[in-house]
C-alpha positions as CSV (number, residue, x, y, z in Angstrom):
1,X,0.0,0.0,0.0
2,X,1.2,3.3,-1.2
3,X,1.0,6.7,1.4
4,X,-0.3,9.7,-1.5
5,X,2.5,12.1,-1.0
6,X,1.6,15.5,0.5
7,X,1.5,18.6,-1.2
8,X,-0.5,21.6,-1.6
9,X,-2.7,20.9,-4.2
10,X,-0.5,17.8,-5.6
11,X,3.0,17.0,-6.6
12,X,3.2,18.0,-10.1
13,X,0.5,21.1,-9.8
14,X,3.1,22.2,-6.9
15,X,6.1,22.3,-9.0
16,X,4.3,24.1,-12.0
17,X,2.4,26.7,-10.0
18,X,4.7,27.8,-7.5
19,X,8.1,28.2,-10.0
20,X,8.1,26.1,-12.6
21,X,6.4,27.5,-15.1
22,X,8.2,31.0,-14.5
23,X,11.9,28.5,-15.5
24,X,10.1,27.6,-18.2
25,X,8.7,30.2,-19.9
26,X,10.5,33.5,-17.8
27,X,13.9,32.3,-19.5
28,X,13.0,32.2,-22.6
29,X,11.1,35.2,-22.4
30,X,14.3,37.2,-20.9
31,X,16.2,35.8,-23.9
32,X,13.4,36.9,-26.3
33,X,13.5,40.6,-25.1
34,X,17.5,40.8,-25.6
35,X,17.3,39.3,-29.0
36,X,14.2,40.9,-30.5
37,X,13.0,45.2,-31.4
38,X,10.5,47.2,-29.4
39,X,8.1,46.4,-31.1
40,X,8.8,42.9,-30.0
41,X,9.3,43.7,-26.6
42,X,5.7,45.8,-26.2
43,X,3.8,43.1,-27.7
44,X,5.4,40.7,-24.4
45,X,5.0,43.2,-22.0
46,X,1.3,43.9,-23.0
47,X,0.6,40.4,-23.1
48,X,2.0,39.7,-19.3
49,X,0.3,42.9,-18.1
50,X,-2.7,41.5,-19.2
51,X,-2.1,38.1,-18.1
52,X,-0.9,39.4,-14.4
53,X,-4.3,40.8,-14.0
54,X,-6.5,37.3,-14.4
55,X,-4.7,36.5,-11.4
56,X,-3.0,39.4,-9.9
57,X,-6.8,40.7,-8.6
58,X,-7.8,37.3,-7.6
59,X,-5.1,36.7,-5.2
60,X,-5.2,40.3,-3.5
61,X,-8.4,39.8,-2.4
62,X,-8.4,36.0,-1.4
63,X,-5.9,37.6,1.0
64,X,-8.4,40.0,2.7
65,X,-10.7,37.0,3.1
66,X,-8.9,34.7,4.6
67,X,-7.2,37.5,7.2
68,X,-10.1,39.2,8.2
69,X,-12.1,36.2,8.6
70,X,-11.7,35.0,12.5
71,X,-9.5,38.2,12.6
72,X,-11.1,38.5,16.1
73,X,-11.0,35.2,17.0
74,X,-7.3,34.8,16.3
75,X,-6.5,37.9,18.5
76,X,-8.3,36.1,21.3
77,X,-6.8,32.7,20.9
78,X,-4.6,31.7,23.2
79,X,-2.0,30.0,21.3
80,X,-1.3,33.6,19.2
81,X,1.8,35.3,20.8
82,X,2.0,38.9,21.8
83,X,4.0,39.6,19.0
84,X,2.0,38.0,16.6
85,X,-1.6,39.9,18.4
86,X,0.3,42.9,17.3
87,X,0.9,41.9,14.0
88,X,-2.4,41.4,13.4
89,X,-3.2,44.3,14.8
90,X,-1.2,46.8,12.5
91,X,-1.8,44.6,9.6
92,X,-5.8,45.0,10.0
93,X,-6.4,48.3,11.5
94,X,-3.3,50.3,11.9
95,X,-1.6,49.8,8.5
96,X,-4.8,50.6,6.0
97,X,-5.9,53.6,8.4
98,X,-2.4,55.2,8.0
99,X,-2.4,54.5,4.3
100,X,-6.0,55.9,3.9
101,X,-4.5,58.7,5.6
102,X,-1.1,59.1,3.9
103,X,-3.5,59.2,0.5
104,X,-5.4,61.4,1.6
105,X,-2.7,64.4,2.5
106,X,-1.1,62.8,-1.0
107,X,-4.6,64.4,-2.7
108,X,-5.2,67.0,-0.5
109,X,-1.6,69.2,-2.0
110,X,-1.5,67.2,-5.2
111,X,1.7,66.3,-4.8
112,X,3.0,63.9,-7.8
113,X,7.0,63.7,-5.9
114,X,5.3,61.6,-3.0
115,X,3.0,59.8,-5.4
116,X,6.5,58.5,-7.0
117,X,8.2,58.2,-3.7
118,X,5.1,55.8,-2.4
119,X,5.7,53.7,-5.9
120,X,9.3,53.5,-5.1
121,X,8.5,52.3,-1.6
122,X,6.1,49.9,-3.2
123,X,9.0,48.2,-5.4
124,X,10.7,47.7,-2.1
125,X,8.1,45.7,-0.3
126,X,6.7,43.9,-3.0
127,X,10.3,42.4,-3.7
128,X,10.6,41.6,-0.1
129,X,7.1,39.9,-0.2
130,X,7.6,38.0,-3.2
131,X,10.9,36.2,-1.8
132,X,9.3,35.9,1.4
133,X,6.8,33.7,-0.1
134,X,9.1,31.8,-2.1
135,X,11.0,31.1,1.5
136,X,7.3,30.2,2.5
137,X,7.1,27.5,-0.3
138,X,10.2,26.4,0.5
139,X,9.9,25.6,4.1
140,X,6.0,24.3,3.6
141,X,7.5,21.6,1.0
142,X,10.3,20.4,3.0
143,X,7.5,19.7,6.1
144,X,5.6,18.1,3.2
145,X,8.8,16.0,2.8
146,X,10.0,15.6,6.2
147,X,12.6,17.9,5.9
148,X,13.3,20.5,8.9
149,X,15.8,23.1,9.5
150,X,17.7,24.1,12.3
151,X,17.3,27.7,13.4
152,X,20.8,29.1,11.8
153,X,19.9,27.2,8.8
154,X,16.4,28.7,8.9
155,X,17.9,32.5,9.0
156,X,20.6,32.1,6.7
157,X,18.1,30.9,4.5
158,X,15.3,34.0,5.2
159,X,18.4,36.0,4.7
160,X,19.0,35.7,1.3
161,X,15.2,36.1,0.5
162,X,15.7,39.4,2.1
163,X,19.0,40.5,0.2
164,X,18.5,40.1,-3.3
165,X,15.4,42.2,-3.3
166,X,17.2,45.0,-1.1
167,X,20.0,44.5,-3.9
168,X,17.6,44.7,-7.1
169,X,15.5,47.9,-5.4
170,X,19.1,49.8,-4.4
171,X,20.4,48.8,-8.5
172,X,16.6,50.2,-9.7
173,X,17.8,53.0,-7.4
174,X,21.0,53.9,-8.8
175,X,22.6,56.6,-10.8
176,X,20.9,58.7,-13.0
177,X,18.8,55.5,-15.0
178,X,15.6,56.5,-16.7
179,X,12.8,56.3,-14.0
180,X,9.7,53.9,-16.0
181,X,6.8,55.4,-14.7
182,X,4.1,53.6,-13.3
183,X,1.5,54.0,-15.5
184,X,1.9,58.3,-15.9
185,X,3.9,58.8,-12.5
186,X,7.4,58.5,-12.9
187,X,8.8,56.0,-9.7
188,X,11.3,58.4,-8.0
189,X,14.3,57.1,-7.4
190,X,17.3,57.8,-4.5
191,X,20.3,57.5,-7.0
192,X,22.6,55.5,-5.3
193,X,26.3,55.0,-5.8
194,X,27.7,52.6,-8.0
195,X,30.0,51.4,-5.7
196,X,27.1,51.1,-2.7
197,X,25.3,49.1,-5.0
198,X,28.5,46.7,-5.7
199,X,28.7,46.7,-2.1
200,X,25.2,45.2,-1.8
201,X,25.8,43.0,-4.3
202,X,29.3,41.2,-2.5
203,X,26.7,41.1,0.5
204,X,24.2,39.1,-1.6
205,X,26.4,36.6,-3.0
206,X,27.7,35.5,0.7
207,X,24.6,35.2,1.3
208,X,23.2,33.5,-1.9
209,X,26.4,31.0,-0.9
210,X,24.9,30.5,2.3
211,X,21.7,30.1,1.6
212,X,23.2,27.2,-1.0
213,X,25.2,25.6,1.1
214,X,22.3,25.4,3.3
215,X,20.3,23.5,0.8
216,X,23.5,21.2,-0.3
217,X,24.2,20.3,3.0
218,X,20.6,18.9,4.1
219,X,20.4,17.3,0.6
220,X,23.9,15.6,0.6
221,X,25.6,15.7,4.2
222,X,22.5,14.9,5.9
223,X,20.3,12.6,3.3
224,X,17.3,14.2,4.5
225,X,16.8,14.9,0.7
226,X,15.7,17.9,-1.6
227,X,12.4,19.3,-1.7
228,X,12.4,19.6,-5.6
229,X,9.3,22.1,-5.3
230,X,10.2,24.1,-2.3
231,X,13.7,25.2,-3.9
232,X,12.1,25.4,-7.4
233,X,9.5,28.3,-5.5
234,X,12.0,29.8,-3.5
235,X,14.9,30.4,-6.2
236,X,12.2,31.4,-8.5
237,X,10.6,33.9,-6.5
238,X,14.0,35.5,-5.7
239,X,16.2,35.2,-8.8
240,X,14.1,35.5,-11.4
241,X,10.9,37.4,-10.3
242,X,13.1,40.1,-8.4
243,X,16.5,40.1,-9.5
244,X,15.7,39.3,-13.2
245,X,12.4,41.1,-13.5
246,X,13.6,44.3,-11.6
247,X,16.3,44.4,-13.8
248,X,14.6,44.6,-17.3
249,X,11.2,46.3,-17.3
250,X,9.9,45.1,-20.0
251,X,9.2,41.7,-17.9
252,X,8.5,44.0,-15.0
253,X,4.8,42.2,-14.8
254,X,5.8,38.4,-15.4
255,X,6.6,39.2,-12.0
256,X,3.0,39.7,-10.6
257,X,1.9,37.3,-12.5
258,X,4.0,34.3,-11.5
259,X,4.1,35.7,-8.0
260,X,0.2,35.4,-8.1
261,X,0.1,32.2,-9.1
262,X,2.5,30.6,-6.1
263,X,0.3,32.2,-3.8
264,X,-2.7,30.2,-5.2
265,X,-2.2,26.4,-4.0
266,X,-1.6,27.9,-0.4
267,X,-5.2,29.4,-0.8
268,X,-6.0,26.5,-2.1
269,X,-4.8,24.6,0.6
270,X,-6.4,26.7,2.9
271,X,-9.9,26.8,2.1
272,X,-10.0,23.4,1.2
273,X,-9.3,22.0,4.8
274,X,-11.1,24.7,6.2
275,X,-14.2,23.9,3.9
276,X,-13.3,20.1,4.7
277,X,-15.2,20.2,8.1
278,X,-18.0,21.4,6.8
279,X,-18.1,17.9,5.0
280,X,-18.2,16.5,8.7
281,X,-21.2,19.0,9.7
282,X,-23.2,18.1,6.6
283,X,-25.7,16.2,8.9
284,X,-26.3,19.3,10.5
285,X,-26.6,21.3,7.7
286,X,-23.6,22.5,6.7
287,X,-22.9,23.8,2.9
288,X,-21.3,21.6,0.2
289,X,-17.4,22.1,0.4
290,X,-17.0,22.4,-3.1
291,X,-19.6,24.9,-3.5
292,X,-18.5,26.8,-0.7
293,X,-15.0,26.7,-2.2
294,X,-16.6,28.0,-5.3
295,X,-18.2,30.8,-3.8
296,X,-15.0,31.5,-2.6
297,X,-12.8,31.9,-5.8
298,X,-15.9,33.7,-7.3
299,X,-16.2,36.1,-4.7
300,X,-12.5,37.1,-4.9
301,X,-12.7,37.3,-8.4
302,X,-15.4,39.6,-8.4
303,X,-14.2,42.2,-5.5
304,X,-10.5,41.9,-7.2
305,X,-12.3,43.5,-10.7
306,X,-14.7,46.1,-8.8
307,X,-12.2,47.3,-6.3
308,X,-8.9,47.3,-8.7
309,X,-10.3,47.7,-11.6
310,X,-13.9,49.1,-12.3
311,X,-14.7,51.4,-9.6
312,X,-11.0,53.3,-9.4
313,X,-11.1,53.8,-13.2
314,X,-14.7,55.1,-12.5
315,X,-13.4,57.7,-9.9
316,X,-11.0,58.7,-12.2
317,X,-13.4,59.5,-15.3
318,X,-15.5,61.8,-12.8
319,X,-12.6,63.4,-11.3
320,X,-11.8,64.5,-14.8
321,X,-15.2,65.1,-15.8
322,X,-16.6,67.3,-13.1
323,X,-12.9,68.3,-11.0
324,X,-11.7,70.7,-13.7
325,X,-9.5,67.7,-14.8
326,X,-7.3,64.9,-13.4
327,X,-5.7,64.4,-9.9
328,X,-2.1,64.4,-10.9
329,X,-2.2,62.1,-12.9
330,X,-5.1,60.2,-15.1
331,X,-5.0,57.2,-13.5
332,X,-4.8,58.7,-9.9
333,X,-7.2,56.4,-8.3
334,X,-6.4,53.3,-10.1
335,X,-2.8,53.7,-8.9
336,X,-3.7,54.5,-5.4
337,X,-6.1,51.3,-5.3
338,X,-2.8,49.1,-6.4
339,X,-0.7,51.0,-4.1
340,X,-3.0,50.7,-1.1
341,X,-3.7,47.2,-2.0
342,X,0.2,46.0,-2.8
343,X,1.7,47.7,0.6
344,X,-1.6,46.2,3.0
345,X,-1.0,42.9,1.2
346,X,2.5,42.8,2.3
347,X,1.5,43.0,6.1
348,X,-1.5,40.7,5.9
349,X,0.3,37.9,4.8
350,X,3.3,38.8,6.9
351,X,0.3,38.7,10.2
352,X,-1.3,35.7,8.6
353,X,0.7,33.3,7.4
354,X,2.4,32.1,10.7
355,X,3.7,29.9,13.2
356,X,1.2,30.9,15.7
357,X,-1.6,30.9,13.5
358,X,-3.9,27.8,14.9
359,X,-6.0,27.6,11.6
360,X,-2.9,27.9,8.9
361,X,-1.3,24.8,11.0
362,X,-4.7,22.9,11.0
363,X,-5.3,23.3,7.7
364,X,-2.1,23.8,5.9
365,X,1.2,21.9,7.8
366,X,-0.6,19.5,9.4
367,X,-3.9,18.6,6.8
């Protein structure tokens, strides 16, 4: 009798969805951009803007449902630390009130400078969140496996998920490079030094050879073996969605996309186990799992287009129509959804996704 090996959603889904499919088509596609004309490279970016947003929307709200869900709850529950109560405390009320806030003085004296210096500040968390989750995937498939890491192992590993994004924002950061704008606000940037960002970049390689020898040493040293999927998610989400992606923007939004599309069989995951037990309730009523995991996807489909997409574009039009004309920029309102959105996003998963988190053990590590 065979035991069905764990995994997220299963063994080959987990390998495609959270990094293979960025080796194999994010290569290619950086190769593509070097070799080909503009033209070439607009039709590529277009098509992954485009593509980024079927599931870009998706996964920032499944991400508001699942964290303010029990939000109470959790805070009450016993086995949530003190450190992670205030987590979840800045992440749900403390974090979107000061951005609301921080908006509002941002529309209040028009100014387009802090507009750019919030997008810059943007870059810098989302390349910090998009490692972080491949870290996430890597650790979740090695418990999957039966893999475990001590706690130097552990840091040296986080570590390097934290270095090459601080490396790729300081390199979009420095010298006098043309600032893309984001859609018609043009990021600010601090213009570092050349030699501080080869500084940063000796750092990263240490710990890129750390974070290696980490992986080496469980795999050959200790035969505890190589979680194939975990290290496919975390170098992917590091090296190629940060480093390589921050570094060309034409494939700036392969970046969202593939990000986006990790963070799906962890959802998955989620609301599967959680909808599980109302399988065991069905006697008393309870709601079909699957439909209630429908209902799910659906709803976070449909408040990803109305909040991202259809009502900010909307505020925008009558701005311009009856406010004398735009709000710094024409898509004032769309940007500020995306930046509100990306930065409260970063906080929420870093509240929700833990340790100390009694429903992501139940129905993630241990289902």
């Amino acid at each position: 009798m065979t035991t069905r090996a764990r995994a997220l959603v299963s063994p080959m889904a987990d390998f495609w969805l959270l990094g293979g499919l960025s080796v194999l088509l994010l290569v290619p596609a950086g190769l593509w951009v070097g070799w080909h004309d503009n033209a070439s490279i607009d039709r590529i970016y277009s098509w992954s803007y485009y593509a980024a947003l079927v599931v870009n929307f998706p996964h920032f709200a499944y991400s508001y449902q699942v964290f303010y869900d029990g939000l109470l709850r959790r805070l009450r529950q016993p086995e949530t630390s003190t450190v992670g109560r205030v987590r979840i405390v800045l992440a749900g009320f403390v974090v979107p009130v000061a951005l609301l806030f921080a908006l509002g003085i941002i529309i209040a004296t028009r100014n387009a400078d802090a507009m750019g210096w919030a997008i810059n500040f943007m870059l810098l968390l989302g390349g910090w969140h998009y490692a972080r989750q491949g870290y996430g995937a890597l650790i979740t498939s090695s418990i999957y496996r039966g893999i475990f890491y001590g706690p130097r192992q552990k840091f040296m590993l986080n570590l390097n998920s934290y270095l090459i994004p601080l490396y790729a924002w300081v390199k979009v950061n420095t010298g006098k490079i043309a600032n893309p704008a984001y859609f018609d606000i043009p990021n600010k940037v601090f213009g570092f030094s050349r030699d501080f960002a080869d500084i940063v970049g000796y750092i990263c390689i240490a710990g890129g050879i750390l974070a290696l020898g980490v992986l080496l040493r469980v795999w050959l040293i200790d035969r505890r073996g190589l979680p194939v999927n975990g290290v496919t998610g975390y170098f992917s989400a590091t090296y190629l969605w940060v480093l390589l992606v921050y570094m060309n923007p034409a494939l700036y939004y392969f970046g969202p996309f593939f990000h986006s599309l990790q963070y799906l069989p962890f959802i998955y995951k989620y609301e599967k186990g959680k909808t599980g037990i109302l399988a065991e309730d069905a006697h008393g009523g309870g709601k079909s799992p699957l439909r209630a995991l429908a209902m799910f996807a659906l709803t976070g489909v449909l408040l990803g287009l109305v909040f991202l997409n259809f009502l900010p574009k909307e505020i925008d039009g009558l701005v311009e129509r009856y406010g004398g004309g735009p709000l710094i920029s024409r898509n004032f309102f769309v940007i500020a959804a995306f930046l509100f959105v990306s930065v409260h996003h970063y906080f929420i998963d870093y509240a929700f996704w833990r340790r100390d988190n009694r429903d992501v053990q139940q129905f993630v590590f241990k289902a």
